[in-house]
N, C-alpha and C positions, 0 to 999 in steps of 0.2 A: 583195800577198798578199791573197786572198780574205778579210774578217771571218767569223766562227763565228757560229755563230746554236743557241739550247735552242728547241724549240717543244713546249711542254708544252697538255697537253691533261687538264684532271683534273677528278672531282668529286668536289666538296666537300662533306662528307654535316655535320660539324659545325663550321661559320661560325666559332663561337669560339673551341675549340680551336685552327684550321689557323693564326688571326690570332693568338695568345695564345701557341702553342710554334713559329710554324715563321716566319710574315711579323713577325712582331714580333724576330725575330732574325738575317733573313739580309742586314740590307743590311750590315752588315758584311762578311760574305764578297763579296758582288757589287761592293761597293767595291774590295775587296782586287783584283778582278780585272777592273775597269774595267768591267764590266756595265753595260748602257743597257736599257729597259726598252724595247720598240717595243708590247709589246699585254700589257696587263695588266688580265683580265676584259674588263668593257666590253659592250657592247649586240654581238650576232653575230644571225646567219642562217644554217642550217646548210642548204645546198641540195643536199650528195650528202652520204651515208651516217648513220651515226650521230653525235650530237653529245654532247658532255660537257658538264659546267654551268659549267667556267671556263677559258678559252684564252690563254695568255700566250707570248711571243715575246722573248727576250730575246738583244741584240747583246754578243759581244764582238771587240773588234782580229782576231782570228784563229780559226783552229781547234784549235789547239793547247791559248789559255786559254781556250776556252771546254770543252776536257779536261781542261783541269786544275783549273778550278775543280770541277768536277763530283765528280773522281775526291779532291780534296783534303779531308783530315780532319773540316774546320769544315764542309762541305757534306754529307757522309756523315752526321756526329750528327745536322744537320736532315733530312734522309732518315728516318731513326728517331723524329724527334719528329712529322714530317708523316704517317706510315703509319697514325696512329689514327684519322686526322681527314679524309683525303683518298685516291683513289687514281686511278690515268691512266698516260697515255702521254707520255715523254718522248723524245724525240732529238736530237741535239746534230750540227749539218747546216752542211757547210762552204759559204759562201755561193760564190754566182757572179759573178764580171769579164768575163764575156766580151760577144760584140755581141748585143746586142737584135734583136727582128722589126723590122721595116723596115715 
């Protein structure tokens, strides 16, 4: 079964806040749902279109929990505590198994 993948793309207008109500309280839920971190901030290059100030990618087992963490209670309050401090685009993108280019 393919793993799930969040690729958030957001900016962050106030550093302390987003760290203070929203990073300072979700690894509990990313725990909870076996969450891996693959790009979190970090130095980018944005060579087509528009860019945002902070880019993260985050693995889970499937697509499923990577829905249901999203969609689940403790994820939605931080949804509400992040809204003052940051805003972007998220999607929640079921990965791919099949054969590579050659």
């Amino acid at each position: 079964m393919p793993k799930g993948y969040w690729v958030a793309r957001m900016d962050v207008h106030d550093l302390d806040g987003y760290k203070r109500d929203y990073v300072a309280h979700n690894g509990a839920v990313f725990a909870k749902y076996g969450a891996k971190f693959l790009v979190r901030g970090g130095t980018f290059e944005a060579n087509e279109g528009p860019a945002r100030s902070r880019n993260v990618v985050i693995e889970f087992k499937d697509y499923d929990t990577a829905l249901a963490c999203y969609h689940s209670p403790e994820y939605q309050a931080l949804i509400k505590a992040r809204s003052p401090f940051a805003q972007g685009e998220l999607v929640i993108i079921e990965g791919y198994d099949g054969p590579q280019p050659s």
